[in-house]
C-alpha positions in Angstrom: -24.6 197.9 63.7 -22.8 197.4 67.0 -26.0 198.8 68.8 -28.5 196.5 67.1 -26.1 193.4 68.1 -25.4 193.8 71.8 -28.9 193.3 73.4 -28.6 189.9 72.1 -25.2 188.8 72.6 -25.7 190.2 75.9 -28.8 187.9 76.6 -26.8 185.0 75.4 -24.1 185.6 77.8 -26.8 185.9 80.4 -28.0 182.7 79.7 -24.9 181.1 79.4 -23.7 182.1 82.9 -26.9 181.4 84.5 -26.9 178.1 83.2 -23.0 177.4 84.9 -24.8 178.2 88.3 -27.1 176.1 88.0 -24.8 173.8 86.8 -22.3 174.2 89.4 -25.1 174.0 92.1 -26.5 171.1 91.3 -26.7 167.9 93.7 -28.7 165.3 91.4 -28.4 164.0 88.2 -31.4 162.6 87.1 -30.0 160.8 84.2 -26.7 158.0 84.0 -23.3 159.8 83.3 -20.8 158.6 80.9 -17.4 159.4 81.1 -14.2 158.4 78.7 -11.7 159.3 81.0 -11.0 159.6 84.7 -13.9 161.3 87.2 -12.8 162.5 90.5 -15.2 163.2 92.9 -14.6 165.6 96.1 -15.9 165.6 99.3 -18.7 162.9 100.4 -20.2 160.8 97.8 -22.9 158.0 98.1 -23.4 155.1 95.6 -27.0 154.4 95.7 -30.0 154.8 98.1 -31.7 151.2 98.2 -30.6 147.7 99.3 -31.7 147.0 95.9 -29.5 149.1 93.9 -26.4 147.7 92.1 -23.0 149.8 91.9 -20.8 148.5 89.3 -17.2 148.8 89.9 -15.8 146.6 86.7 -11.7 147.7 87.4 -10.5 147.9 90.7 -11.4 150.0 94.1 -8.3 151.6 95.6 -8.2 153.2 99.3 -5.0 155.0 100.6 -3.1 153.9 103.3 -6.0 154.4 105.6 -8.5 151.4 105.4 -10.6 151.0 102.5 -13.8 149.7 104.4 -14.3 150.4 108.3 -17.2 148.7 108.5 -19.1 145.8 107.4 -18.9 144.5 103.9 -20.8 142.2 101.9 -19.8 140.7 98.8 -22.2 139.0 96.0 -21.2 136.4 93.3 -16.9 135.5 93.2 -15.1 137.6 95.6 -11.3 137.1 95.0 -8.9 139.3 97.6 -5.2 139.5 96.2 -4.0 138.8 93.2 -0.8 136.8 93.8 0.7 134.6 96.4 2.4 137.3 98.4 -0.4 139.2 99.4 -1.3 139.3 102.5 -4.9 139.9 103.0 -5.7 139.7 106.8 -8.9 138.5 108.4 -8.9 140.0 112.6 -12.1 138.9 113.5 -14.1 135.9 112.5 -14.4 134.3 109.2 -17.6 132.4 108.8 -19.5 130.3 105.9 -22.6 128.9 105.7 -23.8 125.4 105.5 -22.0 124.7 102.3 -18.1 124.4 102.6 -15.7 127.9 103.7 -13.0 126.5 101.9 -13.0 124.4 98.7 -9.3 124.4 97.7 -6.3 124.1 99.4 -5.6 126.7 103.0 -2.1 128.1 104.0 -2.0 129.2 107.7 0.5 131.3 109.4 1.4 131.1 112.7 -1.0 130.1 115.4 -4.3 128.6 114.6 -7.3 127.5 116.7 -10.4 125.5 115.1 -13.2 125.6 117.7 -13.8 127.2 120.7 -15.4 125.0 122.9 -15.1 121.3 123.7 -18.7 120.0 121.6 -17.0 121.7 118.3 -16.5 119.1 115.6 -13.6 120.1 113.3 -14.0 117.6 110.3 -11.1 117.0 108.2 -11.8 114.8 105.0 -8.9 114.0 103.6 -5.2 113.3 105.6 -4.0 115.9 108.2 -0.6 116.0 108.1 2.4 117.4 108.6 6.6 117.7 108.1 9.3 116.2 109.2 8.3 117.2 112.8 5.9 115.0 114.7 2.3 116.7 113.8 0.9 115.6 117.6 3.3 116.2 120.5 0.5 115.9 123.3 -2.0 113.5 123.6 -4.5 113.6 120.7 -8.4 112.4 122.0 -10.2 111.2 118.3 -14.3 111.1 118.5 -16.4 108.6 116.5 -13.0 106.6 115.7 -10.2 106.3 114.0 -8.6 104.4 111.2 -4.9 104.2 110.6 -3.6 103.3 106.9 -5.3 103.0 104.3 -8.3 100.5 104.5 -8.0 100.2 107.9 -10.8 99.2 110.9 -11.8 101.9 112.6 -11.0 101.9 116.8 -12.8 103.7 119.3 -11.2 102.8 122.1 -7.9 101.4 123.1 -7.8 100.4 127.6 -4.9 98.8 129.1 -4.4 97.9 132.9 -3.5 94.8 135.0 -5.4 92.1 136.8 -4.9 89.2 139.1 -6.0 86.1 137.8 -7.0 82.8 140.5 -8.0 79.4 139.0 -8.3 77.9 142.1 -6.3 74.8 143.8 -6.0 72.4 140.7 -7.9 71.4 137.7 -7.2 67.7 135.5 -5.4 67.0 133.1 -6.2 67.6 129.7 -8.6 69.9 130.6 -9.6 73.4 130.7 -10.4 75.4 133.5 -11.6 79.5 133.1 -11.7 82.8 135.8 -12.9 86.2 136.1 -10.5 89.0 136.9 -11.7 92.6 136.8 -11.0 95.1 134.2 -12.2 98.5 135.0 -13.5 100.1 131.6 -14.1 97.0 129.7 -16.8 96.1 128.5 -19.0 93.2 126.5 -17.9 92.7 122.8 -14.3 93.9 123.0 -11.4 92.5 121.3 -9.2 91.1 124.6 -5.4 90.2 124.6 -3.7 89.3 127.6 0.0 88.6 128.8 0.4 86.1 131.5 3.1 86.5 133.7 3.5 83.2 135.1 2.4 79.7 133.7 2.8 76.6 135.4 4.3 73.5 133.9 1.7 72.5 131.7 -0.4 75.1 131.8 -1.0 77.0 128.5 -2.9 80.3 128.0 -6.2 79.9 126.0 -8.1 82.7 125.2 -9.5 85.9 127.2 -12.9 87.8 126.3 -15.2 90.4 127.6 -18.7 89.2 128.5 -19.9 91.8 131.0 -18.8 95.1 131.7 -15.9 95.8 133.8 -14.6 91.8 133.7 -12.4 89.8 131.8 -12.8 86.0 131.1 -9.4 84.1 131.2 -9.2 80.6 130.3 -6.1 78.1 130.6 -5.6 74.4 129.1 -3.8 71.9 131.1 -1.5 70.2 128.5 -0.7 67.2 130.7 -3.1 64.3 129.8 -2.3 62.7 132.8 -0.8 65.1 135.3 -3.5 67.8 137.6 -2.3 71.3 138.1 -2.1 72.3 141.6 -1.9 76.0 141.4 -1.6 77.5 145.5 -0.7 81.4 144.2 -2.9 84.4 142.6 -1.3 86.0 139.6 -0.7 89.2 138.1 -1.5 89.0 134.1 -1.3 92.5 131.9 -4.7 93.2 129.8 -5.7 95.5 126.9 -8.9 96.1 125.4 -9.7 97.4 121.6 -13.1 98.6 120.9 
């Protein structure tokens, strides 16, 4: 009996042991694997051979304490890095978007930041900049394309002070109205004009100033005397600013 069963059982454990070399020295899997429990992998291992292929990692990918990624990555769909407000997740190069907006919600920087790296940059901010009890400019701030301050307020371009010296000749009559020119480097035509004489003679009262030229001022003055002429022998000093 034991003779007639052992060419067999011998084949079978032939077969059986030829098929756990193959097995064992196998590189490809042509068909998906399905696992209920943990897979470790050892040595190198590659996820797809395509730009087209999809790898599926539905839980999370873990590295050790060496980096996870040394090299580029990119991401498709919602990317979310950290999962609560104490992580740190830290960006040493560049973070860039595309046309649409980088940031949609609300950003938290930590120590020093720099938007733009050259002069021509335009760093847009939307809603109110703003910041603690601390002054949020300490330097002098240079605003393109205007600003507004308050709420519903004009917006100014340009803000020019200075001195000139104002001469309305030897006299003018009585109840009259006299004007001169005094130059105003930087001003020009249309801008709003307010001026602070420095001396007025006796009956002579400031009337308005305007800019109708680049670079000069138009002051005029009312003599308030309706019988008296102003005899003015001096050249004055009058301060000047300019709004645009």
């Amino acid at each position: 009996m034991m003779k007639k069963f052992f060419p067999a059982a011998a084949a079978s454990i032939a077969v059986s042991f030829l098929f756990v070399i193959v097995a064992c020295g196998s590189t490809t899997i042509s068909t998906d694997i399905t696992t209920g429990g943990a897979l470790t992998v050892s040595g190198n291992s590659t996820f797809g051979d395509a730009a087209t292929d999809v790898n599926l990692f539905t839980g999370t990918l873990q590295a050790s304490t060496t980096a996870l990624f040394t090299s580029g990555l990119t991401t498709y769909g919602n990317s979310t890095f950290g999962d609560a407000a104490t992580d740190v997740n830290l960006f040493t190069g560049t973070l860039q978007a595309s046309t649409t907006a980088l940031f949609t919600s609300g950003l938290t920087t930590y120590g020093n930041s720099t938007f733009g790296d050259a002069a021509t940059d335009v760093n847009l901010f939307t809603g109110t900049l703003q910041a603690s009890t601390t002054a949020l400019f300490t330097a002098t701030t240079t605003h393109y394309n205007g600003a507004v301050i308050g709420p519903s307020g004009s917006a100014l371009y340009k803000v020019l002070v200075g001195t000139c010296t104002v001469n309305f000749g030897s006299a003018f009559t009585a109840d009259l109205a006299t004007t001169t020119n005094c130059t105003a480097t930087g001003v020009l035509a249309g801008d709003k004009i307010f001026m602070t004489p420095t001396k007025l003679d006796q009956y002579m009262v400031f009337s308005s100033a305007s800019s109708t030229g680049s670079n000069v001022i138009q002051v005029a003055v009312f003599n308030s005397s309706t019988s008296t002429d102003i005899t003015i022998d001096t050249t004055d000093t009058w301060y000047w600013m300019a709004i645009r």
